[in-house]
N, C-alpha and C positions, 0 to 999 in steps of 0.2 A: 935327496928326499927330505919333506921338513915337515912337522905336524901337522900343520897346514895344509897341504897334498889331502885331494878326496880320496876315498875307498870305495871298496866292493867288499861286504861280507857277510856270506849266507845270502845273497841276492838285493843285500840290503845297502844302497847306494848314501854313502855317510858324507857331509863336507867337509871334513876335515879329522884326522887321525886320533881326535882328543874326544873322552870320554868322563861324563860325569859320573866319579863314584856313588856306588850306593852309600847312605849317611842317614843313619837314623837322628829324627830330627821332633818325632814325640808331638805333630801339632794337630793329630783326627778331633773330628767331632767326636764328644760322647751323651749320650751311649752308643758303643755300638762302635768303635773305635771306625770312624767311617769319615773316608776322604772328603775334601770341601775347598770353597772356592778360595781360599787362603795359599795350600798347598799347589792349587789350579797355577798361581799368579807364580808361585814360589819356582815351580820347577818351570813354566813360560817364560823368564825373565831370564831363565840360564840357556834355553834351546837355543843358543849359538855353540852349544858342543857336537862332536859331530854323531855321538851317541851319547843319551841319559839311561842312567839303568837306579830305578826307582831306588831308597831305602827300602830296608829288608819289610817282606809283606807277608805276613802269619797267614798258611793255607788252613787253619784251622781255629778253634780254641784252644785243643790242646798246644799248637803250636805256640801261644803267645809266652811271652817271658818280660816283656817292659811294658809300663804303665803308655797307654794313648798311641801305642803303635798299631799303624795300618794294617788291616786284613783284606783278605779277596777271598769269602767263603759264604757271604752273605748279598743279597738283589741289594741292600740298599748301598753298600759298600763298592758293588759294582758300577752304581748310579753315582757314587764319588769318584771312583778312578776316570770315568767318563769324561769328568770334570776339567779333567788333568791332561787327559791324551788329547782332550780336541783344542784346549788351550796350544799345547807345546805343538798341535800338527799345524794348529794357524801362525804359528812364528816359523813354519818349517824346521820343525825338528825331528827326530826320533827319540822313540823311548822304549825302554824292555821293562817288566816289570821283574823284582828278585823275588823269589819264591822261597820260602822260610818257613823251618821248624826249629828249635829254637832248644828241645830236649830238656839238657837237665839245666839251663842254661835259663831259669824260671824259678818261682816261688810258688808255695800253695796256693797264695791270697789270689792266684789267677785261675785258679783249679779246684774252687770250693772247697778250702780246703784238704786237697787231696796233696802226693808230691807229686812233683814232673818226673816225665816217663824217658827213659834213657836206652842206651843198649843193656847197660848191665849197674845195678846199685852201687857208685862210685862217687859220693858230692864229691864235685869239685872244688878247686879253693877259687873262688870268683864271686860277684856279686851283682845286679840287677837291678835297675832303675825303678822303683815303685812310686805311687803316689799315692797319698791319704784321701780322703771324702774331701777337702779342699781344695783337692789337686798342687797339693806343695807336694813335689819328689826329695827321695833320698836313694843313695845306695845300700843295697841289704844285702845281705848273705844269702847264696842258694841253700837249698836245703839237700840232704840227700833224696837221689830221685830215686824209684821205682824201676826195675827191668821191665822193659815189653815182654809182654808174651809172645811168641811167636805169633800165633792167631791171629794178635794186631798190626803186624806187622805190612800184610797186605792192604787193611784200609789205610795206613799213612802214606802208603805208596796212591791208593786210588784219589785219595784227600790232594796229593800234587795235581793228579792228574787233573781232578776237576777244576783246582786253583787255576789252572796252566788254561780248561777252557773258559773259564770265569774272564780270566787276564784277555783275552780274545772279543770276549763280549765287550769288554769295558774299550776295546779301542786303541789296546796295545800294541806294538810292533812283533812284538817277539818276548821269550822270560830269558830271566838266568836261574837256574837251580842255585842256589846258597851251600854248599857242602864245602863251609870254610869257617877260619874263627872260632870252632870250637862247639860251633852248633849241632843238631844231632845226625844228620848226614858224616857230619867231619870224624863224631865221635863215634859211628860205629867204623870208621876207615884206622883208625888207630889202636892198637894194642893194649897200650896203656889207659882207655876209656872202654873200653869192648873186650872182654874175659868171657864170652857167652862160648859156648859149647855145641851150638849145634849150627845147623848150616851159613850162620849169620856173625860168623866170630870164626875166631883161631888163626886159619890162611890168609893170607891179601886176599884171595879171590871170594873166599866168605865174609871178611871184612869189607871191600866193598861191591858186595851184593845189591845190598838196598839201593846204593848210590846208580849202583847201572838201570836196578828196575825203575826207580826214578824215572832216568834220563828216557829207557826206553818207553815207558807208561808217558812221559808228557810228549817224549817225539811222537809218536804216534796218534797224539792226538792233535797237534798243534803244528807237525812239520820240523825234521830234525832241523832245516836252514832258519827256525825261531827261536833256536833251543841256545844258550849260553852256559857254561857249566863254571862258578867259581871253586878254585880248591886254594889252601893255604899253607904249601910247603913247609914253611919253617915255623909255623909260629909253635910257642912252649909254652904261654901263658894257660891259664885258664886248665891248666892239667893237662894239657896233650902235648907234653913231651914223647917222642915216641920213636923208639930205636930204628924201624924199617920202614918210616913214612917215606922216605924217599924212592923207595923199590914202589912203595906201594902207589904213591903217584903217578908214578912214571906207567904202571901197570895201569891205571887208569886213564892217563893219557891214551894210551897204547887203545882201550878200547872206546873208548867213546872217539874217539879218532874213525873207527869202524860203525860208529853207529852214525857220522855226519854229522855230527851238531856241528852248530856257527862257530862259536869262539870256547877258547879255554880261561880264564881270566883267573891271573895270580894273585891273592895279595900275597904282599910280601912283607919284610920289616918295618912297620911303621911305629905305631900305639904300643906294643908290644915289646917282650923282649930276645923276639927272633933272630938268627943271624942273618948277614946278608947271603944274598943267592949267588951262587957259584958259578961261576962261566960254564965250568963241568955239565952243570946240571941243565943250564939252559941249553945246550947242545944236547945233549941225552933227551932231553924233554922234545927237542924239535925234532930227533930220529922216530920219535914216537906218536907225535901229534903234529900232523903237516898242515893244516888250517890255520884261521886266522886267531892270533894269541893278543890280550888285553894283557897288561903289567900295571899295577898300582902300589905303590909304599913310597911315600918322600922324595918323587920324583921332580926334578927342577926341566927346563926346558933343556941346558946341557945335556944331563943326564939323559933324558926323552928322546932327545933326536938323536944320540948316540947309539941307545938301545936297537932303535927300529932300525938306524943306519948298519947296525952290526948284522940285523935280523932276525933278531933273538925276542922281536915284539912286533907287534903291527900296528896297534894300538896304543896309548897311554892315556890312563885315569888319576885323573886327580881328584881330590876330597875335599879338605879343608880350603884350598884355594878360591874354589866354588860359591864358599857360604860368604862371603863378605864382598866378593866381585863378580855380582851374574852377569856381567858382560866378559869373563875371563880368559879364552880363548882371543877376543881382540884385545885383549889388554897385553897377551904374552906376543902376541905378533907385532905389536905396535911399541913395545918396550915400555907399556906406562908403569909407573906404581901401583902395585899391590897392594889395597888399604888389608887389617889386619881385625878379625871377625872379634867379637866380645862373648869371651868364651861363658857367662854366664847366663846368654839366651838361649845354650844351642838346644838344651831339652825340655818339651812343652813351654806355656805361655804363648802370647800373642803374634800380632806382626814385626813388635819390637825384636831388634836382630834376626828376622826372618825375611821379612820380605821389603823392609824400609833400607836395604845398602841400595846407594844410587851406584848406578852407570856411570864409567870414567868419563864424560862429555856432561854430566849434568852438574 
């Protein structure tokens, strides 16, 4: 079996086993943080993956947390992703759009204002790409965010939901829910970011609460075989260090396994300073989640074809590889060199380092 080899996942017929990570990449239109034919050409030039699953896409305002990041909550935003799916379906490809809230993982200056809304008043130690009236960015400090009320807690759930038929209108394949990295999905799944008290805190099973009405409010609207769920086992950064994340994942495998969605998708140690992932756990994860599983963090094609060869993945996503070689699936087949991205375009600005890396043939 080799990356290469097509699939079947959730009905959805892939060319080959490799998967464009999501990658926040800061280049919408503004106002209005709204997709455009720049992004159209950027994610078209890589649909040689055999799945795209967009950078993360704020289902709301309050969702946002980085300056010039994509949303799906507004017509005209939907008339940018439009842009994007009919581009990457005329090169024959796929694509899912990731569905994101972003929690305490934000600044006021997105929130008039206000702080970002979390499980429970915790800042984190982390920081968030902003940009001035210029649009020159910096990293800044979150602030400490606000607890939900409970009472709110249903419209962020409905807020996915309509993201999820939004993504549908615009031409999408299918979403992944974001409940990774730290974001506020991930943060009410963890102990040590979620202190809350009442049915949405304490247990695993009240910890991830939200995460399943998620899944099940967008399954039901969109079809669970559209549905992708990322979670992020180990990571420690960003404050979610957390003593029984591992039970608690696995407990969520275990039920979104029962609710049908398509795939599970890891990140694992990348950016971060998480450990690696245990054989242990990839076996315990497979007793619990029998569909099809995506794996992403520093994966080489060794490693890759190892993984799935083992079957502890079905899938593998890469990121960074991506941004500097949109023809990068035949480049790994074909053995070419790997040109090496210029890490000083990757957030906002032009087409420079965006969409000007040629194809290894040109």
């Amino acid at each position: 079996m080799t990356l290469f080899d097509d699939y079947l996942t959730g009905g959805l017929s892939l060319k080959n086993r490799i998967v464009m990570a999501p990658m926040t990449r800061c280049r919408t239109t503004q106002p209005g943080n709204i997709p455009n034919a720049m992004m159209a050409d950027y994610y078209a030039q890589r649909a040689g993956a055999g799945l795209i699953i967009t950078e993360a896409t704020q289902i709301s305002p309050q969702g946002q947390g980085y300056s010039f990041t994509p949303g799906i909550h507004t017509a005209k935003q939907i008339e940018g992703w439009r842009l994007v799916t009919d581009a990457v379906h005329q090169k024959g490809g796929k694509i899912f759009l990731q569905l994101w809230h972003v929690g305490r993982m934000s600044h006021e200056s997105f929130h008039h204002g206000e702080p970002p809304v979390a499980p429970s008043s915790i800042k984190p130690d982390a920081q968030v790409w902003v940009a001035d009236e210029n649009g020159q960015g910096s990293m800044v400090d979150c602030p400490r965010p606000r607890a939900l009320e409970i009472d709110e807690i249903g419209k962020i759930v409905e807020d996915y939901r309509k993201a999820a038929a939004n993504a549908m209108k615009a031409g999408f394949d299918g979403v992944e829910i974001h409940a990774a990295n730290g974001y506020l999905l991930d943060q009410f799944l963890r102990s040590t970011s979620n202190i809350r008290n009442d049915i949405y805190g304490g247990s695993i099973e009240n910890r991830a609460r939200l995460l399943l009405e998620v899944v099940e409010a967008v399954s039901d609207e969109v079809g669970a075989s559209r549905v992708g769920v990322r979670l992020a086992p180990f990571i420690t950064a960003r404050g979610m260090h957390c003593p029984d994340i591992i039970n608690t994942i696995l407990y969520v495998a275990g039920e979104v396994d029962d609710l049908n969605v398509a795939y599970l998708h890891l990140s694992e140690a990348d950016w971060d300073d998480a450990p690696q992932v245990s054989e242990g756990f990839r076996q315990q994860l497979r007793t619990r989640y029998k569909r099809s599983v995506i794996v992403a963090g520093k994966y080489d094609q060794i490693r890759a074809t190892e993984i799935v060869n083992k079957g502890y993945a079905d899938l593998v996503a890469f990121g960074r590889p991506f941004i500097a070689n949109p023809d990068f699936p035949m480049r790994l087949q074909q053995g070419w060199r790997l040109a090496e991205f210029d890490s000083t375009t990757l957030f906002g600005g032009s087409e420079k380092g965006y969409v000007d890396y040629p194809n290894y043939s040109q």
